[in-house]
Backbone as CSV, one residue per row, in Angstrom:
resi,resn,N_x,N_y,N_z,CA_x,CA_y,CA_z,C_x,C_y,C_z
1,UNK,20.471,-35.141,48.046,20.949,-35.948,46.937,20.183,-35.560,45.679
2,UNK,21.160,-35.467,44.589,20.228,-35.019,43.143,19.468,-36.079,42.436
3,UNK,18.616,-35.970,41.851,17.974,-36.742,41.213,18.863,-38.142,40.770
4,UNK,18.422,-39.138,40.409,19.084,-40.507,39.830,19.133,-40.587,38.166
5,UNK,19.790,-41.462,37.431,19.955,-40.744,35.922,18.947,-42.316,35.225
6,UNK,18.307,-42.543,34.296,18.337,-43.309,33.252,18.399,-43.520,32.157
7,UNK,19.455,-43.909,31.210,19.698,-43.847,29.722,18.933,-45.407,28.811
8,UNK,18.286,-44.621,28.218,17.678,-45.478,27.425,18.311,-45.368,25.689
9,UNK,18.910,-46.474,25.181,18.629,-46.564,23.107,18.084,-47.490,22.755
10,UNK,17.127,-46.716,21.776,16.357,-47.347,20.787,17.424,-48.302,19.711
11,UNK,16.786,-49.917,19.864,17.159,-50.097,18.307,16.901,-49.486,17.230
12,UNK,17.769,-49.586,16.234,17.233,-48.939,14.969,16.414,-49.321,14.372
13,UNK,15.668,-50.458,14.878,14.365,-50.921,14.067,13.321,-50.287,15.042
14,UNK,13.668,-50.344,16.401,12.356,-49.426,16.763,11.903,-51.139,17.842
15,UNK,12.083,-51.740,17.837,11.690,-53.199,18.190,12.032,-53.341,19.603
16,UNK,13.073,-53.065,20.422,13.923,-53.251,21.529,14.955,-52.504,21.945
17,UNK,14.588,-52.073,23.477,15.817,-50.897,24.092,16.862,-51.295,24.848
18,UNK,17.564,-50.841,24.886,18.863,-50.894,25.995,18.684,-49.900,27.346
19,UNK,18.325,-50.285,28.274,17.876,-49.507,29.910,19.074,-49.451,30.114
20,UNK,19.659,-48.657,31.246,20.497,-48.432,32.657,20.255,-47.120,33.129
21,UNK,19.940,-48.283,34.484,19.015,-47.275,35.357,20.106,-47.371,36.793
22,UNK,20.307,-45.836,37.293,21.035,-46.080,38.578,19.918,-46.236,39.795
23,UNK,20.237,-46.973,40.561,19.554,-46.966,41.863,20.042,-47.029,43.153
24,UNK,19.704,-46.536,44.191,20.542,-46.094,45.034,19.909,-46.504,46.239
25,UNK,20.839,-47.642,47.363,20.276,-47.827,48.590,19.228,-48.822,48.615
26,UNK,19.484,-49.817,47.306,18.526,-50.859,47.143,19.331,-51.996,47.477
27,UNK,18.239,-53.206,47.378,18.556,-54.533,47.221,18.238,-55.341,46.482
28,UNK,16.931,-54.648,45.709,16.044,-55.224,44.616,15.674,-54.525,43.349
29,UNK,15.396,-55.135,42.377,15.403,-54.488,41.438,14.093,-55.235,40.597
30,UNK,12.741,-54.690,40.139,11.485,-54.838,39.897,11.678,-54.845,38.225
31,UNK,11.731,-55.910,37.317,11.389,-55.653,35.986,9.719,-55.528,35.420
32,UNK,9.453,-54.009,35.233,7.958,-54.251,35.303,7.539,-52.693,34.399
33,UNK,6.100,-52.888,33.983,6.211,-52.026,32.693,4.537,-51.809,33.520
34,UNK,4.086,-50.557,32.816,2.747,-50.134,33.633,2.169,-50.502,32.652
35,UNK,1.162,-50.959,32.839,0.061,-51.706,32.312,-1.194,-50.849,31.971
36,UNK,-2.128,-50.813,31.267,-3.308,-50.309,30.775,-4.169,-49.728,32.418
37,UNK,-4.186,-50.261,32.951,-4.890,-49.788,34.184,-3.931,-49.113,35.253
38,UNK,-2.733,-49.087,34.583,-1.743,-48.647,35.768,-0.756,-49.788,36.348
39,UNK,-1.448,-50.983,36.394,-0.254,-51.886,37.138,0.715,-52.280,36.803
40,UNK,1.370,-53.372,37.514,2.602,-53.624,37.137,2.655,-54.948,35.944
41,UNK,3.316,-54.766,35.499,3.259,-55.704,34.056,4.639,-56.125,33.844
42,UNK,4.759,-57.803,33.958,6.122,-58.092,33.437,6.482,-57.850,32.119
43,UNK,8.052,-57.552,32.157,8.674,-57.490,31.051,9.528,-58.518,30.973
44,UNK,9.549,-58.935,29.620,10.733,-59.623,29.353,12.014,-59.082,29.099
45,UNK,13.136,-59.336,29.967,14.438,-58.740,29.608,15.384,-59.596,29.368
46,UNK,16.518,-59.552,28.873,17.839,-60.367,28.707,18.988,-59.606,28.871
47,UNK,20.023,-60.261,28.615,21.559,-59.000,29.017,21.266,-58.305,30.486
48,UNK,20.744,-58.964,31.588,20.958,-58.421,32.591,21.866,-58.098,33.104
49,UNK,22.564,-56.968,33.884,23.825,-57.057,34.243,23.705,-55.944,35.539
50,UNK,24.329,-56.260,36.082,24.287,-54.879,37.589,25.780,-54.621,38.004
51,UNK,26.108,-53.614,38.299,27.805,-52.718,38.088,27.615,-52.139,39.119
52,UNK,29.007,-51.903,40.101,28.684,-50.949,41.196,30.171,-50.914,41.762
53,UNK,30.692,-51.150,42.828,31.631,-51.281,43.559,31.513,-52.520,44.129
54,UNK,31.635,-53.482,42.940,31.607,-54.573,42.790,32.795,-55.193,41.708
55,UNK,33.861,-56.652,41.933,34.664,-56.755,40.907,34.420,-58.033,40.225
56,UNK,34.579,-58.383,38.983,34.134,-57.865,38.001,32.543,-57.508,37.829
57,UNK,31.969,-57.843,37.902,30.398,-57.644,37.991,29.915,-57.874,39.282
58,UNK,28.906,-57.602,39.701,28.032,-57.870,41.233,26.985,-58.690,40.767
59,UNK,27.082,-59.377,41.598,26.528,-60.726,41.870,25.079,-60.384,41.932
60,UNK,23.933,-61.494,41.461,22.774,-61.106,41.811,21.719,-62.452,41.561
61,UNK,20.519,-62.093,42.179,19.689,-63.571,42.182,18.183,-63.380,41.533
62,UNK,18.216,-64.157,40.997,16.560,-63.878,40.109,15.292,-64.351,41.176
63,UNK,14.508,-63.952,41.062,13.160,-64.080,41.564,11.940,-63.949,40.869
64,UNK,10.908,-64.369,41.043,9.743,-64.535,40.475,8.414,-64.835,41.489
65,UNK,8.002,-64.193,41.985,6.535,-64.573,42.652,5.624,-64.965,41.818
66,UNK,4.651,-65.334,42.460,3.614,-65.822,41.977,2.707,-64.647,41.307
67,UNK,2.653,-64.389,40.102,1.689,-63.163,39.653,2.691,-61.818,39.510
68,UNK,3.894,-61.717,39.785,3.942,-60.705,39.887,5.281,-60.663,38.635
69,UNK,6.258,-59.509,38.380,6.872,-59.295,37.339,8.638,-60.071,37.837
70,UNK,9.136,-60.374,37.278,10.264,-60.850,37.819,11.573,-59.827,38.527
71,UNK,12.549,-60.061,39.100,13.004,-58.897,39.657,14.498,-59.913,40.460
72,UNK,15.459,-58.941,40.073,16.687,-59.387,40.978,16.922,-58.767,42.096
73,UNK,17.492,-59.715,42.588,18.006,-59.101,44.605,19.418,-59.433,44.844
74,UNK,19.761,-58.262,45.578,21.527,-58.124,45.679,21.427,-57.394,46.972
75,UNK,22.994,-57.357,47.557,23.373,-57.001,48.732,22.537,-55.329,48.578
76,UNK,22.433,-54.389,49.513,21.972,-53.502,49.595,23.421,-52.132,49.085
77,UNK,22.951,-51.647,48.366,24.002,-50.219,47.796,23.108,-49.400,46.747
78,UNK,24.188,-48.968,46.065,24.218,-48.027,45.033,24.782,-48.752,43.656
79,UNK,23.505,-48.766,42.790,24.415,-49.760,41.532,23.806,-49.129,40.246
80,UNK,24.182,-49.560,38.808,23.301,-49.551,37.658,23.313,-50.554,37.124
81,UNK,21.466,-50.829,36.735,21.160,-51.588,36.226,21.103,-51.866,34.594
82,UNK,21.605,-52.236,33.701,21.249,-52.340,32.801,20.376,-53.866,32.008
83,UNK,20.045,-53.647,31.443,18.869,-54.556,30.753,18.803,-54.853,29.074
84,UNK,18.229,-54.954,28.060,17.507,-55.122,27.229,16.353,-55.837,27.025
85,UNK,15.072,-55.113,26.556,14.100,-55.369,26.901,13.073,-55.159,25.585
86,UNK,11.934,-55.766,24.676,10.983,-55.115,23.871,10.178,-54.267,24.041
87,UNK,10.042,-53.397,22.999,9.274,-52.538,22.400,7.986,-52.842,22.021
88,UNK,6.635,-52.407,22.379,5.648,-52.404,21.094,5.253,-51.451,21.081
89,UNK,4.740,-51.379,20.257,3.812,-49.983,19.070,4.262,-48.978,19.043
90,UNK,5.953,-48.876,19.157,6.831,-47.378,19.165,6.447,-46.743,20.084
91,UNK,6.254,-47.356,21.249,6.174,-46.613,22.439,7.006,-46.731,23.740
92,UNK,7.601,-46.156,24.350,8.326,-46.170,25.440,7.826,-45.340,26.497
93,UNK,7.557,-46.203,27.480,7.167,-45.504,29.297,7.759,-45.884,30.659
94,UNK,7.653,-45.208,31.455,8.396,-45.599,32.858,7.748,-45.261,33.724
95,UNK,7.694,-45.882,34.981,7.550,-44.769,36.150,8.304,-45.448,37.026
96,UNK,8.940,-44.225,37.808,9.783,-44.530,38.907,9.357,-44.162,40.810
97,UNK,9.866,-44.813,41.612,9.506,-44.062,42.942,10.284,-42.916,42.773
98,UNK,11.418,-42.448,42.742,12.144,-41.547,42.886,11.992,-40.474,41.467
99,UNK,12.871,-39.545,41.951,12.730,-38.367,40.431,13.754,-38.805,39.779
100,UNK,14.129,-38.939,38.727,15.318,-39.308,37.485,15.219,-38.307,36.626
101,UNK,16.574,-38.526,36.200,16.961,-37.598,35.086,16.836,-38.768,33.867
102,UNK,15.703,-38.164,33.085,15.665,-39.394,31.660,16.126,-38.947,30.588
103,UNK,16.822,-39.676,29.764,17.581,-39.719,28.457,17.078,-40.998,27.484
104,UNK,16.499,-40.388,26.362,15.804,-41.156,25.073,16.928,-41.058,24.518
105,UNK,17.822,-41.960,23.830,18.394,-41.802,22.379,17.616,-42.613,21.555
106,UNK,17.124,-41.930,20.173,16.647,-42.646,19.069,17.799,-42.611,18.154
107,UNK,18.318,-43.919,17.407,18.608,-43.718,16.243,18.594,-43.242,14.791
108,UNK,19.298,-42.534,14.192,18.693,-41.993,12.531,17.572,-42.859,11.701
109,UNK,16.994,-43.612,12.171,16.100,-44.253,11.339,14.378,-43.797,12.034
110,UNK,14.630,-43.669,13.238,13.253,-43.043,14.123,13.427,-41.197,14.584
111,UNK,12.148,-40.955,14.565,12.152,-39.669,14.289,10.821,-38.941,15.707
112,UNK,10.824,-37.913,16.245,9.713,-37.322,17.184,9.288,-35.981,16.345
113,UNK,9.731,-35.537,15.879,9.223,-34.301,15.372,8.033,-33.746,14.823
114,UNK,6.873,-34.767,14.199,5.863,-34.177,13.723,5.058,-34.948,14.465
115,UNK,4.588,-33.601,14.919,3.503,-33.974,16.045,1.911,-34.871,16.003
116,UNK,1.937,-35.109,14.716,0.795,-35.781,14.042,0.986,-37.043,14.296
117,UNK,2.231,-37.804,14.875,2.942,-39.260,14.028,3.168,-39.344,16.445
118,UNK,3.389,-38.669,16.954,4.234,-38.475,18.072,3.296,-38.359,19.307
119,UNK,3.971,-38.679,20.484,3.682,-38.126,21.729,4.743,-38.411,22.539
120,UNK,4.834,-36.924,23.315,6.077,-36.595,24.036,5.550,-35.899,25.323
121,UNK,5.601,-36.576,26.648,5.674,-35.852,27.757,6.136,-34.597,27.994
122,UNK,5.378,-33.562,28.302,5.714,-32.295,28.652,6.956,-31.768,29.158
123,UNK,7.791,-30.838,28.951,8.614,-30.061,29.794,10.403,-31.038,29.062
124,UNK,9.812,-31.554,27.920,10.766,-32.306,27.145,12.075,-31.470,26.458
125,UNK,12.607,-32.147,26.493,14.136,-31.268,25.719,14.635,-31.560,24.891
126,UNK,14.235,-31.565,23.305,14.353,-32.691,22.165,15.252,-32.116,21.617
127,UNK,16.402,-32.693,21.105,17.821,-32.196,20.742,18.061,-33.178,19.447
128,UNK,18.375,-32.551,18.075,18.247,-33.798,16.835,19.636,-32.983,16.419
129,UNK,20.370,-34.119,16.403,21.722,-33.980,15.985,22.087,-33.736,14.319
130,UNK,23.643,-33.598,13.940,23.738,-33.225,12.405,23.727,-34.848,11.663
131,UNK,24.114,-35.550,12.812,24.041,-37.482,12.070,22.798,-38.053,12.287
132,UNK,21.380,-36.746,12.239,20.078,-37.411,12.012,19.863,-38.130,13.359
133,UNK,20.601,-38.645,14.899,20.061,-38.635,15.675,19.509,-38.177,16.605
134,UNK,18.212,-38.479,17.304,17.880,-37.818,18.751,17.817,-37.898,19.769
135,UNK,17.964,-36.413,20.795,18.026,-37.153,22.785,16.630,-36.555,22.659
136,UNK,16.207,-37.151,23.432,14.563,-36.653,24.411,15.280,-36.863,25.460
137,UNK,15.434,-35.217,26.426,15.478,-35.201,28.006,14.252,-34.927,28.606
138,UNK,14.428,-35.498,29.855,13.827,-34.437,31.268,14.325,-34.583,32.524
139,UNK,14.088,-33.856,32.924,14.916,-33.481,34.396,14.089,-33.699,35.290
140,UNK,14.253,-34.554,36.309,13.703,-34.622,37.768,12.274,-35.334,37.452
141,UNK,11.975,-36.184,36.489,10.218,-36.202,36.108,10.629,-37.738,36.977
142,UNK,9.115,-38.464,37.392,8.494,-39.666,38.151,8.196,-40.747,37.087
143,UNK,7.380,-39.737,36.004,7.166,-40.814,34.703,6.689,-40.180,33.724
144,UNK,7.458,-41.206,32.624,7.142,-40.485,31.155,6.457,-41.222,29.957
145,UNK,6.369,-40.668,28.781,5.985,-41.642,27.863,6.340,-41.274,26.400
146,UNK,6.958,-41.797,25.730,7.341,-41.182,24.336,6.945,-42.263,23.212
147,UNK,6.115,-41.544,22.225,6.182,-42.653,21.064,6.634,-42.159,19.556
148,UNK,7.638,-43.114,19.195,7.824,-42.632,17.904,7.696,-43.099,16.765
149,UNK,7.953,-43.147,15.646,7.669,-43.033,14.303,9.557,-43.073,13.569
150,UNK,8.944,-44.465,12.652,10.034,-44.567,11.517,9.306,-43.487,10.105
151,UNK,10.535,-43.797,9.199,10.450,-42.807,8.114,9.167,-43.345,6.695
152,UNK,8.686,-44.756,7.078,7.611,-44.972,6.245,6.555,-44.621,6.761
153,UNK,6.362,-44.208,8.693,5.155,-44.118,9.296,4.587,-42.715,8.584
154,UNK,5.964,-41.532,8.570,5.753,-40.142,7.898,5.224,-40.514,6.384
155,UNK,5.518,-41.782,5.825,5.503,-41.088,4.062,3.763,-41.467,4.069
156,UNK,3.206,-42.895,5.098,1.958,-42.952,4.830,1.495,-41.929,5.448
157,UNK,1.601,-41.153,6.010,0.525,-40.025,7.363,0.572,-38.880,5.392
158,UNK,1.667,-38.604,4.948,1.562,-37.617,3.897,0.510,-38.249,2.572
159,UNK,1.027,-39.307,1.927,-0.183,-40.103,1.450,-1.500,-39.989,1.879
160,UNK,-1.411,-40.561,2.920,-2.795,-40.408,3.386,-3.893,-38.810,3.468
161,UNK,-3.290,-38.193,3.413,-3.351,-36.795,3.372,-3.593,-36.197,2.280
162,UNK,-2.289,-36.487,1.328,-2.926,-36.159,-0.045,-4.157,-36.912,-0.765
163,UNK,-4.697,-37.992,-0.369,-5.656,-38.698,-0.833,-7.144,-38.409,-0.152
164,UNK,-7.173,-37.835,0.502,-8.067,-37.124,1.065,-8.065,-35.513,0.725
165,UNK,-7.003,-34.671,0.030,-7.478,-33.549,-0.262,-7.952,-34.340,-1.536
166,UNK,-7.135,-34.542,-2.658,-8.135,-34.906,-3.966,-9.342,-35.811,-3.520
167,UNK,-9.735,-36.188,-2.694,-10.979,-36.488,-2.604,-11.952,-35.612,-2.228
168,UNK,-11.432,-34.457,-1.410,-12.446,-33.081,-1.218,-12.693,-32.373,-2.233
169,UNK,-11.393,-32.564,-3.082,-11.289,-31.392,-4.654,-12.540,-32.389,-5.494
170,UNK,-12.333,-33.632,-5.807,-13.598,-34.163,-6.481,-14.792,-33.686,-5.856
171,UNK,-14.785,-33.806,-4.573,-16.561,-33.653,-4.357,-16.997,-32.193,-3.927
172,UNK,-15.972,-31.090,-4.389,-16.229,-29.899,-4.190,-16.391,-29.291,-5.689
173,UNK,-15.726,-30.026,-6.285,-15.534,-28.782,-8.021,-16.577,-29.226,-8.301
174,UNK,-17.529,-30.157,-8.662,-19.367,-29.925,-9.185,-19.874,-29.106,-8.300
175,UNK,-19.586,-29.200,-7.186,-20.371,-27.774,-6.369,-20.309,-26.729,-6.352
176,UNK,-18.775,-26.489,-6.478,-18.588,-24.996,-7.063,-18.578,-24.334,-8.492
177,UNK,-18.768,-25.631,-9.512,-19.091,-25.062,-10.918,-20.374,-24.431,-10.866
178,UNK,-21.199,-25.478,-9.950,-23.006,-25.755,-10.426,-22.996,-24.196,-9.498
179,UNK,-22.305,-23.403,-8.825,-22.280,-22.166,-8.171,-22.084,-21.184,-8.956
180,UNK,-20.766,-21.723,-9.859,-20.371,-20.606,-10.726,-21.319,-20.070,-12.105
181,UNK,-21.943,-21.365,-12.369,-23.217,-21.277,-13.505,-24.073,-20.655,-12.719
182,UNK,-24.694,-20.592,-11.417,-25.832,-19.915,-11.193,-25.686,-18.604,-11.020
183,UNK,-24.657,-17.719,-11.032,-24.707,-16.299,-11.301,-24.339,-16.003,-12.500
């Protein structure tokens, strides 16, 4: 069997994504985000919905343990999950048991390209369209992590930049005059 697929879009503010994730040969489904040490970390989601060979929608039941992330349970198959869920700090990560095929869409308002502003998991396949949007692929990966950047994050990183060369040019030209007078 080939890898499993998940499509992820960014709002255009960058704030909250849209998941669907296929899964195959389950009964449960784990809403949970890796955490600073690795663990599992609830997420908050809404717009839950699960699709399969099921009519009109497939049925499903919420759960919650004690401590742990919340998660629905359904008859055992092959389904996709979709979700909406928040964002912080322009970052998006996953990890899965199985290998997936992952798909980032960012909207024209968020951007990966300068590597100063970015971080993009290796072996990535960044594709920026002529309507200013982008896919981030990968094929067959366990887990990833992408963070991006709106178009004011670029104008301060350039600011910031230029305000620090004229601050080298001030504290270099008395040094290199008081150079040029001594020969």
């Amino acid at each position: 069997m080939g890898a499993l697929s998940v499509d992820y879009h960014i709002f255009p503010n960058g704030t909250a994504y849209v998941a669907s994730i296929e899964i195959s040969d389950k009964n449960s489904y784990e809403f949970a985000d890796i955490g600073f040490l690795g663990e599992n970390v609830a997420v908050n989601v809404g717009n839950v919905s699960l699709t399969g060979n099921c009519s009109p929608l497939c049925e499903f039941n919420w759960s919650k343990g004690w401590g742990r992330p919340s998660s629905i349970t359904f008859l055992r198959g092959n389904y996709t999950v979709s979700y909406i869920a928040p964002l912080k700090d322009n970052t998006l990560q996953a990890e899965y048991d199985n290998q997936y095929n992952v798909s980032v869409n960012l909207p024209t308002e968020l951007d990966v390209r300068n590597p100063l502003l970015t971080s993009i998991n290796p072996a990535a396949n960044v594709t920026r369209f002529a309507d200013n949007t982008t896919v981030i692929q990968w094929t067959k990966i366990r887990a990833f992590e992408i963070r991006f950047y709106d178009q004011w994050r670029e104008q301060l990183l350039y600011l910031f930049g230029n305000f620090w060369i004229v601050i080298a040019i001030v504290l270099l030209l008395p040094f290199l005059l008081m150079m040029k007078r001594s020969e």
